[in-house]
N, C-alpha and C positions, 0 to 999 in steps of 0.2 A: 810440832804437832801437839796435840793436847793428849795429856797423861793425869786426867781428873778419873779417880776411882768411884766404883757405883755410890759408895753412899756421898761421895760432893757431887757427883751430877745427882743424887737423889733429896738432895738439900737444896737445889735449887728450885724456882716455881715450876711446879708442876712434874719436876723428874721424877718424885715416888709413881707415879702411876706408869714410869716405862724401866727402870730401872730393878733387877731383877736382885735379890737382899742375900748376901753372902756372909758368911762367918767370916772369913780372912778377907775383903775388900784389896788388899796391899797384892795379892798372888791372883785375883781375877781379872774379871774382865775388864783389861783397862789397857794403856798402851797399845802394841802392835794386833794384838787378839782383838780388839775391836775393830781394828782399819779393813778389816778380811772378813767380817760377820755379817752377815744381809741384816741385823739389826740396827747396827750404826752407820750401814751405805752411805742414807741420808746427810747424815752426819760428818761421815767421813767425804762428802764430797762439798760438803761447805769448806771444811779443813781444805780442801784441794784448790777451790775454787779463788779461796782468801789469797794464797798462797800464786797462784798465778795471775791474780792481779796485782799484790805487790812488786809483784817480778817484772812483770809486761806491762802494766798501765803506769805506775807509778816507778817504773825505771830503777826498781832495788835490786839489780840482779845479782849483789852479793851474801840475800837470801838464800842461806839455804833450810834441806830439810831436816829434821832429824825422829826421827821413830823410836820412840820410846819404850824403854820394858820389852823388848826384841829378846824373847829368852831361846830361841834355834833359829837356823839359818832356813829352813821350812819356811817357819814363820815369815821370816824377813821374805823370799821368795812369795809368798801368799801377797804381801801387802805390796809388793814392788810390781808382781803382774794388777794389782786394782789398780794402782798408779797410774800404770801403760793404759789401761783401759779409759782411763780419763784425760789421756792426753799427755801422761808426764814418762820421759824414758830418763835414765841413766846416763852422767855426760862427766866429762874433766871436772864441771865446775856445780857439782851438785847433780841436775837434770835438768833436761831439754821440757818444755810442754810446747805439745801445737793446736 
């Protein structure tokens, strides 16, 4: 999954006007903290979306996922129930989506 800090999505077209201007960029909002934020929903469900049709349409299913910048296991539980929400559970071989 994508692990780009506020000021490189802010450097992209048009990201200054959504991307919120931190001193430390490297310790915010980026990685797992974003997957769990109604900010990046959006966002995070394009990440999801990519990701299950690499799996299912294009037959990659040795795809997996990894979440990045996971600093507590909170955290990780926060982005793993969005997951479920979107169809992806926890399996042998990464996660299931349906």
């Amino acid at each position: 999954m994508s692990d780009f800090k506020t000021n490189e999505y802010a450097n992209l077209i048009g990201g200054a006007q959504f991307e919120p201007k931190e001193e430390n960029p490297m310790l915010g909002f980026r990685g797992a903290s974003r997957y769990y934020n109604p900010r990046y929903r959006e966002g995070f469900g394009l990440e999801c979306q990519a990701i299950k049709r690499v799996r299912e349409k294009m037959g990659f299913d040795n795809v997996l996922v990894m979440i990045p910048f996971c600093r507590t296991t909170d955290e990780a539980d926060k982005v793993l129930k969005v997951m479920a929400k979107r169809g992806f559970t926890v399996a042998k071989r990464g996660f299931n989506s349906t």
